[in-house]
N, C-alpha and C positions, 0 to 999 in steps of 0.2 A: 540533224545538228550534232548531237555526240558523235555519228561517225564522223564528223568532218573533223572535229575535236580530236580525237583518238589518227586519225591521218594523218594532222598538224604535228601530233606529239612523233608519231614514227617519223617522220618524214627530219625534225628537230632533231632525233637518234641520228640518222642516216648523218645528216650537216656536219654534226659537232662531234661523232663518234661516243659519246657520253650520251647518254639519259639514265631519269631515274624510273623505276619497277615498281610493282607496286605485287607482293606474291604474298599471297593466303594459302596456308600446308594447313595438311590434312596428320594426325599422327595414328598408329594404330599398335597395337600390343596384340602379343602372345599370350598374354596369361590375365590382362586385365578384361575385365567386361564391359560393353560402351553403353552409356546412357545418352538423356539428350544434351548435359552440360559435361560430363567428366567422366573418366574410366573408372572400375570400383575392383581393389585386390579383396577379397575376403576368405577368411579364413573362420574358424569355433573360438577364435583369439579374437580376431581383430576387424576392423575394415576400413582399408584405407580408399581417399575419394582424391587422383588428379586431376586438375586441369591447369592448362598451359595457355587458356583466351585473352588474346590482350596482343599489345605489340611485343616484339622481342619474344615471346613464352614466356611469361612470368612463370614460374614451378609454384604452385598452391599444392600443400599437403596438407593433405586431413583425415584424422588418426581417428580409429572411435574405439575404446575399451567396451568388449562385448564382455569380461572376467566381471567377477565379484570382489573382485584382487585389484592395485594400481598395477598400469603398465608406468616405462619409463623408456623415453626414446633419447637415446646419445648421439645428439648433431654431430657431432665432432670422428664420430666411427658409421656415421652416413656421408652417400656421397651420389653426386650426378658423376656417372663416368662416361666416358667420351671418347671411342676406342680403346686407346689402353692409358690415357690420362683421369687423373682421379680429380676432382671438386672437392672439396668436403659441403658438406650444408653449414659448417663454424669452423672458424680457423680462431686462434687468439692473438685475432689483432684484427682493429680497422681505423678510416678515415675516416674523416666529418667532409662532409660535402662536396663527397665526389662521388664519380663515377666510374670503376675499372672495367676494362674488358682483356680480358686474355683467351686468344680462341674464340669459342663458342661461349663463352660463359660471361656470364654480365653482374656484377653486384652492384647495388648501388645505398648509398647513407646520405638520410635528411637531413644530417646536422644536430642531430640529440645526442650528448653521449652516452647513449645507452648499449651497449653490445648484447645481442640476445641471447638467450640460456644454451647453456651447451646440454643440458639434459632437462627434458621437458617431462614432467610427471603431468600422467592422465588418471585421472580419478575413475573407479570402478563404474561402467555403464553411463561416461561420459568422452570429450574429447579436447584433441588440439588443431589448432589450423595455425600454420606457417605459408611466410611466402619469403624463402632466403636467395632465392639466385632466380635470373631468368639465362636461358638459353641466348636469347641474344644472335642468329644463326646467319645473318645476312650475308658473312660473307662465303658461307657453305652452298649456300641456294642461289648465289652468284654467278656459278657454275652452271648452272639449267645451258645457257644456249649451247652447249656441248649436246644434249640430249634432243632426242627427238620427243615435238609436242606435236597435238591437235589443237589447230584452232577452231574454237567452237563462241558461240554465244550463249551468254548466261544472263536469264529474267530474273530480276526480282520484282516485288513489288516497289521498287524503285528507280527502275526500267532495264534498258539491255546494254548488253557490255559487253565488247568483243576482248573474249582473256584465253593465254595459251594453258591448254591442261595438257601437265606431265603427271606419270602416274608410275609408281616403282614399286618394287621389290622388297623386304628385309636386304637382299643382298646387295641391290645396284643402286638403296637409297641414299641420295645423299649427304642425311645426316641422320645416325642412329646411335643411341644411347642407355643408358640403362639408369635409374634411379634406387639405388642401394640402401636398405633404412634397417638398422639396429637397435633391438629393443629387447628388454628384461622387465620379468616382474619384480627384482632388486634392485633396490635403490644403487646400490653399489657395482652395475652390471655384471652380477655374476648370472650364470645359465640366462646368457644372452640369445637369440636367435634373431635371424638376421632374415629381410625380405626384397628379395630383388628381382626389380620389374625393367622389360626391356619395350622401347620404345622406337619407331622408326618412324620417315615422313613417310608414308602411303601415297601423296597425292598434294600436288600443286598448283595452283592458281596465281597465272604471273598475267599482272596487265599493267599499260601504260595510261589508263584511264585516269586524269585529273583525278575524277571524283569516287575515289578507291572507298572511300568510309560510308557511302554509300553502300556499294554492294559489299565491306563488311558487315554491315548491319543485317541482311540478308541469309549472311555465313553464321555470325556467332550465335548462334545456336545448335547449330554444329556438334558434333561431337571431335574434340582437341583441334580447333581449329583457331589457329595463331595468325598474324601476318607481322609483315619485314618490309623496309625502305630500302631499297638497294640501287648502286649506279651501277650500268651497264658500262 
């Protein structure tokens, strides 16, 4: 029965030239180390925990003061960069009740006027967790039919699924980024030091299967494992 489903949906591509995607990326780092929920930067300073799980990549950061000292993180001199375009994590300015996307980058405001702190103080042998931007990439990984996949099938405990897996490079990924984060033990940022992690997709899971939230539920557990709505 699902294969017939999934035939239905290709064959509906084929018709109308438009269908929609349904792709689950894999992300991987140089310098982070992977767990089973999030990558972890550590240093005798600090430790920071990402993950990207969710639709779009939401960016979660989270900060931990290993010191006896406050750290203090300046949103505003951090940034997700994106080639050679810079995000910041705070700009001084926002909307109520929208949504932007520019690019790869997606903010979005509930409607509270509350703008968040441009400089987040962590308390000694404590933390912070933010979530200010999500990636947003759909229209980057829109690009796949360009590359060459394998089709394979993938069990979960919530049955099988025929999905194309592409798998890439730091070089020939489609989308790679770096997350930039500056911080001082002064309040005033002076003797600031700055930590910057670089991120690629490693790995893609593009299917046309209706019941995509199914075999995410399969994936998030994953280690940086995001998915995206995409038209073909």
């Amino acid at each position: 029965m699902r294969l017939s489903i999934y035939v239905f949906a290709l064959l509906s591509c084929l018709a109308f030239s438009r269908c929609t995607a349904y792709q689950f990326a894999t992300l991987s780092s140089a310098e982070a180390s992977g767990s089973t929920e999030e990558y972890i930067v550590e240093t005798d300073t600090l430790l920071i925990r990402y993950s990207f799980q969710g639709e779009g990549a939401p960016v979660l950061v989270h900060i931990e003061n290993k010191l006896n000292q406050p750290l203090y993180i300046d949103w505003s001199r951090s940034a997700l960069v994106v080639g050679n375009e810079t995000f910041p994590y705070w700009r001084d300015a926002y909307d109520i009740n929208t949504v932007s996307q520019h690019y790869y980058i997606s903010t979005t405001t509930t409607g509270v006027a509350e703008r968040p702190d441009r400089i987040s103080f962590i308390a000694p042998r404590a933390f912070v967790e933010s979530t200010r931007l999500a990636l947003a990439p759909g229209s980057s990984l829109s690009a796949l039919r360009t590359t060459e996949a394998r089709r394979v099938i993938r069990r979960s405990p919530y049955g099988s699924y025929r999905v194309s897996l592409y798998a890439f490079t730091e070089d020939n990924s489609p989308l790679a980024f770096r997350s930039y984060l500056t911080l001082s033990t002064q309040m005033d940022g002076s003797a600031s030091f700055a930590v910057d992690t670089h991120f690629w997709v490693s790995q893609v899971l593009q299917t046309l299967e209706p019941m995509y939230r199914q075999l995410y539920r399969s994936l998030e557990q994953k280690p940086f494992t995001f998915y995206s709505v995409t038209v073909l």
